[in-house]
N, C-alpha and C positions, 0 to 999 in steps of 0.2 A: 236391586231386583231380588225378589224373593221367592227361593220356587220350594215345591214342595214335594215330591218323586211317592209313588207306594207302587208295589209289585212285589211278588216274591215265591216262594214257595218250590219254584225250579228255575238253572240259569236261564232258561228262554226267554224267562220273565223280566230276570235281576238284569242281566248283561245288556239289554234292551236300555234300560232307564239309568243305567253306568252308562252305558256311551251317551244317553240324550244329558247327563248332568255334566258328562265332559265336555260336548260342544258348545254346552252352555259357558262353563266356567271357561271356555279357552278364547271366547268371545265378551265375555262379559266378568273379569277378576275377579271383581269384586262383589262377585252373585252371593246370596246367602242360601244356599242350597240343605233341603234337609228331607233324608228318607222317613219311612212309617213301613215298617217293617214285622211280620208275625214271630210272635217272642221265640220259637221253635225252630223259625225257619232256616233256611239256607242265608237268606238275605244279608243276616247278621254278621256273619263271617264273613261275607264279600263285600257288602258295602263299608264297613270298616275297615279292610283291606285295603283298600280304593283312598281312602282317607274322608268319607263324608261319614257325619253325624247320622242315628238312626234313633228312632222311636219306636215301642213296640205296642203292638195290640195284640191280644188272644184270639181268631178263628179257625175254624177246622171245618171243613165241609161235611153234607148228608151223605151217609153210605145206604146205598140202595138196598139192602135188607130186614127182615122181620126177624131176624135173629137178640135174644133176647141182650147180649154186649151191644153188636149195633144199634138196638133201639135209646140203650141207654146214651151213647155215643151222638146220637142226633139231638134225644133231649138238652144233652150238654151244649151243642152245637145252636140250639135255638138261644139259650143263655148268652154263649157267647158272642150272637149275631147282633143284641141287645147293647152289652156291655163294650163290643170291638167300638159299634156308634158311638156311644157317648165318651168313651177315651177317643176317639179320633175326631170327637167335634173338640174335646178340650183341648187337644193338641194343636190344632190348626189356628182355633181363636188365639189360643199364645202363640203360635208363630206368626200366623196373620202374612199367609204368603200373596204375592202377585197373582199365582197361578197352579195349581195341582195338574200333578201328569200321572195318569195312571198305567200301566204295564201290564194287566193282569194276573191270575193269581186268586187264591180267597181274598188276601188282606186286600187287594186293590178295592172291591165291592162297599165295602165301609166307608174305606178314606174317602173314596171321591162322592157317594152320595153324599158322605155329610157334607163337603166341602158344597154342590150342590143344592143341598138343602141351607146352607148359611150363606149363600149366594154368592161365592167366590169361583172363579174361571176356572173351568176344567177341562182338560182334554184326555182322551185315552188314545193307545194303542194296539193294536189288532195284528201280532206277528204271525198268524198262522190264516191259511184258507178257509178254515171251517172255525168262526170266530165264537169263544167259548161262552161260557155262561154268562158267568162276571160281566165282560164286557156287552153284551145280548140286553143287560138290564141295563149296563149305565148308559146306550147309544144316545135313546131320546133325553139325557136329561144333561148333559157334557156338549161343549161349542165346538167341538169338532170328534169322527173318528176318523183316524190314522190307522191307512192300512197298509199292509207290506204286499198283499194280494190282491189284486182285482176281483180274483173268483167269489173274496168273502163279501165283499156288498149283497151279491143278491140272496148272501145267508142272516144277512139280519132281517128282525121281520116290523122292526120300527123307523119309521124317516127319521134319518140324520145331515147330518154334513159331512161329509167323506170327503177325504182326500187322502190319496193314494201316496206315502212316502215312500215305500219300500222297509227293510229292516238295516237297523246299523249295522255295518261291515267295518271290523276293523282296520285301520292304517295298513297292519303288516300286510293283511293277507292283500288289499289291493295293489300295495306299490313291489312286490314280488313278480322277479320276470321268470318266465319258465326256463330260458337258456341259464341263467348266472344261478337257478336254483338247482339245476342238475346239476351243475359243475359243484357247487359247494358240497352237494350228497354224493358226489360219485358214482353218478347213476350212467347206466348206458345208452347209446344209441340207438343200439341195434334190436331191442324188444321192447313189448310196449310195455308199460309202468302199472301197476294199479296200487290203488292205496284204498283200504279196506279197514273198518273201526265199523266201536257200535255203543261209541260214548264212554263216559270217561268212568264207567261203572263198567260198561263191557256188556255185549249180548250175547248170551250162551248160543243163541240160535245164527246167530250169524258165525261165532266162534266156529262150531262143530260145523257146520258148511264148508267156512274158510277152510279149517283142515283140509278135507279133501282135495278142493283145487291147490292150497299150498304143495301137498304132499304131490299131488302129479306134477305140479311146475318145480319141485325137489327133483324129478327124474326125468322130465324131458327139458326144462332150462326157457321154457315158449319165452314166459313172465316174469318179468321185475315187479317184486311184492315187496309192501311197504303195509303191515300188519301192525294195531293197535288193538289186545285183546282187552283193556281195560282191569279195572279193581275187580272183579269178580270171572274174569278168567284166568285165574292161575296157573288151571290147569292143560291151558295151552298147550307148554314144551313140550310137556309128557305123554298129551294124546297127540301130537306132530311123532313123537318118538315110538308110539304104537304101530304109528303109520309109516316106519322105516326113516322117519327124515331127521337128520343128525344136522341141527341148525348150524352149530361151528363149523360145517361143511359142503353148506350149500350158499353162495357167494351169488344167488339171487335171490335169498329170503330174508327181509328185514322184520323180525316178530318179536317187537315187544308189548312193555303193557300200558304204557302211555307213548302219545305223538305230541310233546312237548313243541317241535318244530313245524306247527301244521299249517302255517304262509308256505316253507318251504317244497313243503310232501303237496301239498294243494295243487301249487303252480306249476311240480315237476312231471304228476303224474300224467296219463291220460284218460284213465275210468276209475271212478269212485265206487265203493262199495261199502254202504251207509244205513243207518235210518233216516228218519224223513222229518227230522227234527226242521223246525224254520229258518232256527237261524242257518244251521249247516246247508242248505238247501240254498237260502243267500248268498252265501260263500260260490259254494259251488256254481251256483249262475252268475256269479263277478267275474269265475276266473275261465267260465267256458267251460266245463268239464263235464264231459257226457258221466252218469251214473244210472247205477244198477242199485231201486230201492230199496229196500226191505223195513215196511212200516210198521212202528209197535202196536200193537192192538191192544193196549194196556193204558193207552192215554183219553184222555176226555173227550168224549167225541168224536173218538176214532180219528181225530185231527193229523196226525200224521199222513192217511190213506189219503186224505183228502190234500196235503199240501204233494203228498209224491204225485197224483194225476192231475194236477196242472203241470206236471212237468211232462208227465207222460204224452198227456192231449197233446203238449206242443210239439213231440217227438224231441225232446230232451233229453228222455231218460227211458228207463225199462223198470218196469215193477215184479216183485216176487213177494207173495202174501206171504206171511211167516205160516200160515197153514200149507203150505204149497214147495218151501221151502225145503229143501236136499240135497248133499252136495254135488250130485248128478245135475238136476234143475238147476244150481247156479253155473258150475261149468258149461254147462250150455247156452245161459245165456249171457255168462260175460263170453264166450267164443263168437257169438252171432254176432255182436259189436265189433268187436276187435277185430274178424277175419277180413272186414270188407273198409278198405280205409274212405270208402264216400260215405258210408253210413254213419259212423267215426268220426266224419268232418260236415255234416251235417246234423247229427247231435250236438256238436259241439257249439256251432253256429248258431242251433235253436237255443241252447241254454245261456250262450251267452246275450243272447236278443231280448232274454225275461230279465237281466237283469237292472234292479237300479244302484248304480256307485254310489251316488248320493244323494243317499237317505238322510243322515246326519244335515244336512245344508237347508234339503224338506221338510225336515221336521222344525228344525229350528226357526223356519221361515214360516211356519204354520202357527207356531205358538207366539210368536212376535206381532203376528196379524189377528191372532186372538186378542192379547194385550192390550194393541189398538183399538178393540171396538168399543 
């Protein structure tokens, strides 16, 4: 069996087509598996980390301006639309796989039409609500799309074959129980938990929020915080320390800059305080966890807004625009959750009811029924 994986550009993309290559090779050893990856990307780092092979192609998408760098930036970009094709038809004919899977991303657009165009089976996936460009072009021309959201069907605007997987969710974070995860972080009983990030880069806007409710649960004690400021908040400690709060001293503030343990912080907390990323949204509807969103406006499509209110519709979650955002407005409304414990446990209940555990078993059962036809 020969598969052929392209996605990349951001983990949402990459971790997506890492775990479909996993379920593949742990069912099938002797699979010959191989990425198509953009020469710049992220991909590259991580799919050889992983341990699987990668090939690279050059795309870079249109920037929406008349600016005289951007224009030249898009000219380049039509070259490379040209050149990605024909290095990803030459790639494919020499590997000559069973099946191409696409994940989204630029580079996904190339691999799988050409694969398309030299008539080899294709499928994509569609991890987010409001399903992007890339994948918008390759619907009508791929034997199935794979979606993590229901909402996104009625956002393509071509007939396909949909079928609903869901998004892979890794091992840790599913088989993590919330009682043996508390007890392993030494977490309490008696207040309720939150656990608050804004990716592993870090988002200044939700940083500078956090502060605030940190700094009041530094002096009245409400909240157990489990704080991820990320690569680009460094300046965390120090604006906590503006704000009176002397972290070696407060023994319910956990603020660092990565959450390396985050099955366990998942499972133990009780409200999340996030972006609206798909995959994280996954997670957090696997383990039940009502969350408070705060969606980037800086992605494709405004796709995040759009995967936080399918949560919201469902009363799963509470949304907070980053234009709207303040540390006032979030204290308020992580309080409105928290004070009422029915509201709390039926958040909890609706986010656990969108979720699917097993994505990986769906998808794998989609591509094998492709195979077959």
């Amino acid at each position: 069996m020969k598969v052929l994986l392209a996605g990349g550009g951001t983990a949402g993309h990459i971790n997506p087509a890492l775990a479909i290559a996993g379920t593949i090779r742990e069912k099938h050893p002797d699979a010959e598996i191989l990425f198509i990856g953009n020469r710049d990307g992220m991909e590259q780092r991580l799919v050889k980390q992983a341990g699987y092979p990668i090939e690279s192609v050059v795309i870079t998408g249109f920037h929406r301006s008349f600016a005289p760098a951007e224009i030249v930036h898009n000219i380049k970009t039509v070259h490379y639309s040209f050149e990605s094709r024909r290095d990803a038809k030459r790639i494919i004919r020499e590997f000559d796989p069973d099946i191409c899977i696409g994940t989204g991303g630029y580079v996904s657009g190339p691999v799988i039409l050409a694969a398309c165009n030299l008539g080899y089976k294709a499928v994509i996936h569609e991890q987010n609500a409001y399903p992007g460009v890339t994948n918008k072009m390759l619907a009508k021309s791929v034997a199935r799309v794979m979606l993590a959201n229901e909402d996104a069907k009625s956002r393509f605007t071509d007939k396909a074959r949909f079928v609903l997987t869901g998004n892979p969710i890794r091992p840790a974070i599913l088989a993590t129980k919330h009682d043996e995860a508390k007890k392993r972080l030494g977490l309490p009983d008696d207040r309720p938990i939150i656990l608050s990030f804004g990716g592993s880069l870090g988002a200044k806007c939700i940083n500078e929020a956090m502060a605030d409710l940190l700094a009041r649960s530094a002096k009245d004690g409400r909240y157990y915080h489990i704080h991820g400021y990320g690569q680009q908040g460094k300046f965390m400690p120090d604006l906590l320390k503006e704000k009176g709060v002397e972290l070696d001293k407060c023994d319910n503030l956990d603020v660092r800059q990565y959450i390396d343990n985050m099955n366990d912080c998942l499972a133990a907390c009780d409200l999340v305080v996030s972006r609206a990323g798909a995959i994280t949204l996954s997670e957090i509807q696997a383990k039940g966890r009502p969350a408070v969103l705060i969606p980037s406006p800086y992605v494709a499509e405004n796709h995040q807004f759009h995967n936080a209110m399918s949560m919201v519709n469902k009363k799963a979650a509470l949304v907070i625009e980053e234009k709207d955002l303040t540390g006032e407005k979030l204290m308020e409304t992580v309080d409105s959750i928290l004070s009422d414990p029915s509201v709390l446990g039926e958040y909890r209940k609706n986010a656990q009811a969108m979720a699917i555990t097993d994505a990986n078993e769906r998808i794998y059962q989609t591509i094998m029924e492709v195979l077959a036809e």
